[in-house]
Phi, psi and omega in degrees: 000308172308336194261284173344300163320298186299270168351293187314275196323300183293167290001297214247017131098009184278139163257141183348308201263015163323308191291309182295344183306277185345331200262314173311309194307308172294328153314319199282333212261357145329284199290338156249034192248304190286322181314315177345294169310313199287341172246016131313294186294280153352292152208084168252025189272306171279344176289331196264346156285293181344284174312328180250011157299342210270304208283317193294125168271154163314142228260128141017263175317319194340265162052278189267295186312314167325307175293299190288011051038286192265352173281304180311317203300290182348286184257330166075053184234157167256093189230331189249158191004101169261007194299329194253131154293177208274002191303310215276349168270009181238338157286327163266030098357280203315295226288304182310313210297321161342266164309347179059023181340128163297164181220171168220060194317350197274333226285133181278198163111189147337148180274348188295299201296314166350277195291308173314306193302297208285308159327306192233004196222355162281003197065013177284146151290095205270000167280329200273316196295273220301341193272316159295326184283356182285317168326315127016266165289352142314327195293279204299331167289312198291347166278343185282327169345295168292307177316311208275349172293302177288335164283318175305311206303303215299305168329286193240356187115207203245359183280331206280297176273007185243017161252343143289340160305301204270321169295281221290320161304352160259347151349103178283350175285329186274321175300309192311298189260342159270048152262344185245187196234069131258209213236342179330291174292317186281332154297335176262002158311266159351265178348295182316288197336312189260022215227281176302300158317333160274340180290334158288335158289008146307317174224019177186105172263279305252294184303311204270319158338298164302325173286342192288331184291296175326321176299327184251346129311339182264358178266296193288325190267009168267312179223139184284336164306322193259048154252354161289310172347297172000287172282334188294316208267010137326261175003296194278336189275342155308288195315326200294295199280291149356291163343276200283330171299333197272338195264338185252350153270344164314299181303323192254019151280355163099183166246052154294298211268030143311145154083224176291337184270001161311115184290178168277327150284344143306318154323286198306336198263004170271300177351270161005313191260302177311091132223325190284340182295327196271005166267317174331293194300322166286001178263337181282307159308034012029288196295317167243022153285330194253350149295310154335312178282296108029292184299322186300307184310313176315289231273358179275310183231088203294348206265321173119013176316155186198108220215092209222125190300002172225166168320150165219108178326148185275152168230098184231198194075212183311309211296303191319325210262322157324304192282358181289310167325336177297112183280071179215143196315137161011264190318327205277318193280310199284323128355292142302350160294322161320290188280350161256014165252020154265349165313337195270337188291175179252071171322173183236103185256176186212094186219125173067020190077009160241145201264150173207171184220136190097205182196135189252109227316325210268335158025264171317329195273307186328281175314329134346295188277324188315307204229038157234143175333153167276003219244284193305308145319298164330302171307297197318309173315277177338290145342276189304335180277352210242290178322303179280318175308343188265129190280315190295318176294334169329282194264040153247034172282297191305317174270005166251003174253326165294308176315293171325313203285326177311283180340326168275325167282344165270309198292332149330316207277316186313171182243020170220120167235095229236357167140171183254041154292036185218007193214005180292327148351314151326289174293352185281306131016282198295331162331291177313288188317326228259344166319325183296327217298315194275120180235139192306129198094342168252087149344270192319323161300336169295310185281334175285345185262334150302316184287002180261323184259018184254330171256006141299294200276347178279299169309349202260288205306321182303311201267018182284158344263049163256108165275300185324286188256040170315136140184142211318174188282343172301313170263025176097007191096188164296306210294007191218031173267332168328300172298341177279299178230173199210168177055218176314000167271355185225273188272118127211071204050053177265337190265009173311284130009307165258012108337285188325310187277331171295323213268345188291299184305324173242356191225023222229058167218357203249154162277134210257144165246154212221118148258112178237112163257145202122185221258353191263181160234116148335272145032285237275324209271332200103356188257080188276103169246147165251171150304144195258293218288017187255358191211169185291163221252342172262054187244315180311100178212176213143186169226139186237121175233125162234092177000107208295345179301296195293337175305305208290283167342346187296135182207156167093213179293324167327314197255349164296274169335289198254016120278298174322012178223176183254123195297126173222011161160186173232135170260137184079323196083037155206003178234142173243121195260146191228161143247152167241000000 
């Protein structure tokens, strides 16, 4: 057809090599078209964290990571939350050394009384401190973005993969907290990171192993959450390392012993060689996640000091005797120990308008579908169902589904159910999976997987710039995620800063009454509130604002207060203003 085409042109006096122009052309216009998207997507990924880092007062944790952030630059000490290891306080490191903060090391208290003191009693400017130290991580999401591009491409190609770009860039869970300078996206970032990297030791252990330990080491030395990871992506990189050894005796016995004809000693001398390759790979990834762990600490303190300014709970029985055995620091033991004696409180949880003590296992999956898109679950779902059913996607079903799924099935487990930052990993996941979804030769998976990702992102936009108390259109949206879920999936003080500016704007003669929970002061803002539950109650009259964390929880005189009043709006959608 083609030597036809050609004949045809030269008759009419076309020179030969015509034909081939269009087609270079759409290539050339190929090879800048996708960074384009790709940096399109990106950033418009980066304006809406950006924007709403700008907008947001400190967030509950912020706080304590900052301080404990600016004690490292400071003191080079390990003292305030050893419960989180030092990477990811060491990356809003970067952001504060920036900004210069004044500190007072001396100061006592809490790491919480800490974090407050260095915001608002140092003479600091605490909009300028949190927008630096939040940068990092804005920095840290938007590079796990290109990972989630690139585990897609190698999986389905480059259409695939800007449709997992594009899930993952619209995440309205993923815009939310990698605006702020927690440790949540850069731990399940990592995970992904090391997820994708053992999948590339498939066919070159030699390079990508050792960053996949680093990858996973840079997860457990962020967060304590990412240790179930541990053994699955062990596994895969045995598997990986396995994998790629049976592939390199294959070439070189060539292909007599393929298929049937292969023998059985032969059989037996590839076993023979796979089983040490694949012990091989999980001892480099071992060796240099924890060499990683190790390093983070080296680099707060060399000499490894460990001094932690509140009590650290005893550990004993089995689990005690485990963390003693863990070849990781002190401080890194004394940390889990830390963290399973907050496993032991009795939290207060919140689902669906009902109040509880304790946790409830479905917790999470629930909450999941409340506030990741319906364009993505869907796709994700899909995706994940594809990875196995599809024989060429078959075997990267363990590694875009075992992490997650383990990860999830341990965070099932916890006693603080407290949001789904403890689950971001999922939309990261699910993003990837969902590249699977559009298959060659099927019109119809393209076009349901454009209309999917196209009402992912018509939903991401409608709740900017409220991320924080997102959730899909299947349960009404933000303004009614309150009534559903509670604390960081809604409220988490984040809105002090637009309070303040509502009540100077629309109020700013009447008396306010204020339940606020979270980390800021009122004060610094401009907002002289009493507490309503501090005085007798027919003394309250007024405008009364209340935190949708503490609305859900209300009880007592609280919940006395707010039937007696009239509901007249919302800030954010997590703070609720009443007259009373």
């Amino acid at each position: 057809m083609m030597a036809r085409e050609q004949h045809l042109l030269l008759s009419r006096g076309a020179p030969a090599e015509e034909p081939s122009r269009p087609y270079a052309r759409v290539r050339r216009h190929r090879r800048w078209l996708v960074p384009l998207l790709v940096a399109l997507l990106l950033a418009q990924m980066a304006a809406a964290m950006v924007t709403t880092a700008v907008r947001q007062t400190p967030t509950i944790d912020e706080p304590v990571y900052v301080a404990t952030a600016t004690d490292y630059l400071h003191e080079h000490r390990i003292r305030y939350n050893p419960e989180h290891p030092p990477l990811g306080k060491l990356l809003i490191a970067a952001g504060v050394a920036v900004a210069g903060p004044h500190y007072d090391p001396s100061y006592p208290g809490t790491q919480g009384d800490v974090g407050r003191h260095l915001l608002y009693e140092s003479g600091n400017d605490p909009w300028r401190l949190m927008l630096w130290a939040r940068l990092p991580v804005i920095a840290l999401t938007l590079l796990f973005g290109l990972v989630a591009f690139a585990f897609a491409r190698e999986l389905t190609g480059t259409a695939g993969a800007l449709v997992a770009l594009a899930l993952y860039a619209f995440s309205p869970d993923l815009i939310a907290h990698g605006s702020l300078a927690t440790l949540d996206v850069p731990a399940a970032g990592f995970v992904l990171t090391s997820a994708w990297l053992v999948w590339r030791a498939r066919r070159r252990p030699l390079p990508y192993l050792p960053l996949a330990g680093a990858a996973l080491g840079a997860a457990v030395a962020t967060k304590m959450s990412a240790l179930p990871a541990v053994p699955v992506l062990l596994a895969l990189a045995a598997l990986s390392a396995g994998a790629a050894g049976c592939s390199a005796e294959q070439a070189a016995t060539g292909g007599a012993t393929m298929g049937r004809r292969t023998s059985a000693a032969t059989s037996w001398l590839r076993r023979r060689r796979t089983v040490p390759a694949a012990l091989w790979g999980a001892a480099v990834v071992t060796l240099v996640a924890v060499a990683v762990v190790w390093a983070t600490y080296l680099a707060v303190d060399p000499r490894l000091r460990f001094s932690p300014a509140e009590p650290v709970p005893a550990l004993h029985g089995l689990r005690g005797r485990l963390v003693d055995l863990l070849p990781v620091p002190e401080a890194y033991r004394a940390g889990m120990r830390v963290q399973f004696g907050l496993e032991t409180y009795p939290w207060q949880g919140y689902l669906f308008g009902r109040l509880y003590t304790g946790s409830l296992w479905y917790y999470l999956p629930v909450a999941l579908l409340v506030k990741t898109p319906l364009g993505l679950l869907a796709l994700g779902a899909a995706g994940a169902v594809a990875v196995v059913a599809v024989r060429r996607l078959r075997p990267a079903a363990p590694y875009l589904l075992l992490p997650p799924g383990v990860l999830l099935a341990a965070a099932m487990t916890g006693s603080r159910d407290f949001g789904t930052r403890y689950a971001l990993f999922v939309p990261m996941f699910l993003a990837v999976a969902a590249a699977c979804v559009p298959r060659p030769g099927r019109r119809w998976t393209a076009a349901a997987t454009a209309a999917l990702v196209l009402c992912t992102a018509v939903s991401s936009l409608r709740t900017f710039p409220y991320y924080l108390p997102y959730s899909n259109e299947a349960f009404g949206g933000p303004a009614h995620t309150h009534r559903l879920l509670h604390d960081s999936n809604v409220d988490w003080g984040q809105d002090l800063g637009r309070l303040a500016d509502r009540l100077r704007q629309r109020y700013p003669h009447e008396r306010v009454w204020l339940v606020y929970k979270g980390s800021g002061v009122p004060s610094y803002y401009g907002i002289h509130a009493a507490d309503p539950r501090t005085v007798p109650q027919g003394q309250v009259h007024g405008l009364l604002a209340v935190s949708d964390s503490a609305l859900a929880k209300a009880r007592g005189r609280l919940a006395e207060l707010i039937h007696s009043s009239r509901p007249i709006g919302d800030v954010g959608h997590s703070i609720t203003l009443y007259r009373h």
